[in-house]
C-alpha positions as CSV (number, residue, x, y, z in Angstrom):
1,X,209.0,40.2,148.7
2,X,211.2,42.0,150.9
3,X,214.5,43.4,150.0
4,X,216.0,41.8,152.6
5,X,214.6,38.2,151.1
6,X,215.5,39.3,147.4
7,X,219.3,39.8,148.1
8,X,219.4,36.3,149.9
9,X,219.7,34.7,146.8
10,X,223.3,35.3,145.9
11,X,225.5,37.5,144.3
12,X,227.9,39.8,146.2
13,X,227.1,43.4,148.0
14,X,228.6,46.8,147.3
15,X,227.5,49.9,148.7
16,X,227.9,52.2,145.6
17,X,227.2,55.9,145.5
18,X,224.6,56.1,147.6
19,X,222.9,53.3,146.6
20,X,223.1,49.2,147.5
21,X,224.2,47.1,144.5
22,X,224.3,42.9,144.0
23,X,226.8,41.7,141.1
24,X,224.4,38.9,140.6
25,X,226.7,37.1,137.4
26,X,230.1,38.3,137.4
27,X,231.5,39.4,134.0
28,X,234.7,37.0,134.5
29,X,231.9,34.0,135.0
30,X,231.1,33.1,131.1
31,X,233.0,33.3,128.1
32,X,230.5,36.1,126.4
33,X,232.1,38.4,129.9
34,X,228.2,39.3,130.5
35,X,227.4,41.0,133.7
36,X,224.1,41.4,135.7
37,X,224.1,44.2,137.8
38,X,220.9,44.1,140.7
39,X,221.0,48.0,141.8
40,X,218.7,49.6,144.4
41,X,218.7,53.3,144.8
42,X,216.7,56.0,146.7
43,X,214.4,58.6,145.3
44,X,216.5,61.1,143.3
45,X,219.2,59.2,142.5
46,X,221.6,59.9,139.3
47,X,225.2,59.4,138.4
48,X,226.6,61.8,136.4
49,X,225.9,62.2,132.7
50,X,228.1,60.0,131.3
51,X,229.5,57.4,128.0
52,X,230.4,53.6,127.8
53,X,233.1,53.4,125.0
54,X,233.1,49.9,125.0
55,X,229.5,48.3,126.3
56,X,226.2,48.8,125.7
57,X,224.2,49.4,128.7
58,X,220.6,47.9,129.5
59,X,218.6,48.6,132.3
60,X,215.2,46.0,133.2
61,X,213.4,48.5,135.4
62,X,211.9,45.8,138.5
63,X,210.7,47.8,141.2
64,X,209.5,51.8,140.7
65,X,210.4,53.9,138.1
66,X,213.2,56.3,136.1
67,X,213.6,59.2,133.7
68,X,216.3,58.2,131.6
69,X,217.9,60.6,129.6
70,X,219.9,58.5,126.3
71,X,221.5,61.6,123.7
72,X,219.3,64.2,125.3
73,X,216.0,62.4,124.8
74,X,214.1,61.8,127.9
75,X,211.5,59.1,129.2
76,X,209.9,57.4,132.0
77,X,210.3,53.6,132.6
78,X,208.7,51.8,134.8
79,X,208.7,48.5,136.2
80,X,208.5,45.7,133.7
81,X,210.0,47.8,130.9
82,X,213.6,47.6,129.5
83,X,215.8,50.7,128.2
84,X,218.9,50.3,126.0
85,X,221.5,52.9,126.2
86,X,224.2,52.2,123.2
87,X,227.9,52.8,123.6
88,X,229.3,55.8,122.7
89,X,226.0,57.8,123.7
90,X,225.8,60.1,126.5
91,X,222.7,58.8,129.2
92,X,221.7,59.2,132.7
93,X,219.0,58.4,134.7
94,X,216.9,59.7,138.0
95,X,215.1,57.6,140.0
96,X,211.5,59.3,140.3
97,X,209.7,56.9,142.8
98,X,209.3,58.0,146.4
99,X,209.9,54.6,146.9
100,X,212.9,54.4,145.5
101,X,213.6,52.0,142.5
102,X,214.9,48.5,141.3
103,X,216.7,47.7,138.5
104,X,219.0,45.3,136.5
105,X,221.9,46.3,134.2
106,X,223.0,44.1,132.3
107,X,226.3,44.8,130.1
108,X,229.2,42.6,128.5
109,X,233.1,43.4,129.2
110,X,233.2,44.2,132.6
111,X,234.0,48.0,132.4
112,X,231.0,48.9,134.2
113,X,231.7,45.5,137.2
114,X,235.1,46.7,137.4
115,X,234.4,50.5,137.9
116,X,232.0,49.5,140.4
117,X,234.5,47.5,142.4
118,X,236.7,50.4,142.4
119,X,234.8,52.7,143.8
120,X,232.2,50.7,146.0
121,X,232.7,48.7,149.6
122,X,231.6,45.6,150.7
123,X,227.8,46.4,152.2
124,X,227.5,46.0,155.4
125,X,223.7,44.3,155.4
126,X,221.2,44.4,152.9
127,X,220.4,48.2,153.2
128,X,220.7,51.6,151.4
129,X,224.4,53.0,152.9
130,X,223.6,55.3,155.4
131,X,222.6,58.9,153.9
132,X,224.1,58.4,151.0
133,X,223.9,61.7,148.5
134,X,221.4,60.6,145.7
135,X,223.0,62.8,143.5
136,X,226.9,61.7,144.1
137,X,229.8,64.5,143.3
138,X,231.6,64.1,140.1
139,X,235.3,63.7,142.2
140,X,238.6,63.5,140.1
141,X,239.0,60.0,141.5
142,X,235.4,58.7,140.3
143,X,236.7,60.5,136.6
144,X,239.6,58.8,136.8
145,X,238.1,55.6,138.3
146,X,235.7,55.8,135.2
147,X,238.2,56.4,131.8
148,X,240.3,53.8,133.2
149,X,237.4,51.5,133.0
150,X,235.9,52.9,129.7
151,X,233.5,54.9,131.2
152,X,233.5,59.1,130.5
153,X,231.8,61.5,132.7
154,X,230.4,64.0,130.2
155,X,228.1,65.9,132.4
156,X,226.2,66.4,135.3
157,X,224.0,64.1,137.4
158,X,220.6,65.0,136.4
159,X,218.4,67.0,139.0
């Protein structure tokens, strides 16, 4: 299936960081404020080392696969596997595909949705933003961006 045909289903497009994300179930849609996150990224991709004080995070690894780093402890997922990264603990992750990877995140709050929304823009198509940096810079506005929506940046994207 094509990217193009996946992202046909629904949900609404952002171009975020470098990377094409579809809010497939909107935190504001349920009463438990659960979000789905659909995120595709390029090879090398990774936000900056950062903690969730309010929501865990979990990532269901579709297409490719990522080193995730969760309180300095690295693996490898791959497609088909699912990673939990608790609030309050620093994590990361790099996409290590050539490929590129596909993933879900799924967390419960809206923090994460609304940071997103802040610092995205509507996608213009169903493709990667044009060279994007796989490895964003940590700007004062993203920091900002990212406490007000219970997010802090406690470290570098990983390389």
């Amino acid at each position: 299936m094509t990217m193009h045909a996946m992202l046909e289903s629904g949900g609404e497009l952002f171009w975020f960081k470098g990377s094409l994300v579809n809010i497939r179930v909107s935190w504001i849609a349920g009463q438990d404020r659960v979000s789905v996150v659909e995120h595709y990224m390029p090879y090398g991709m990774s936000p900056p080392l950062h903690v969730h004080r309010n929501e865990d995070e979990v990532f269901h690894i579709l297409d490719g696969s990522m080193r995730i780093r969760i309180d300095g402890v690295e693996s490898i997922a791959h497609a088909g596997q699912t990673i939990m990264a608790p609030k309050g603990v620093p994590h990361s992750f790099r996409v290590e595909s050539p490929e590129g990877a596909r993933c879900l995140t799924i967390t419960s709050g809206g923090d994460l949705e609304r940071m997103i929304r802040e610092n995205g823009e509507p996608a213009q198509g169903t493709v990667l933003p044009p060279e994007g940096d796989a490895r964003p810079v940590v700007s004062e506005a993203l920091a900002r961006s990212c406490a007000r929506n219970g997010i802090d940046i406690v470290g570098e994207p990983l390389s």
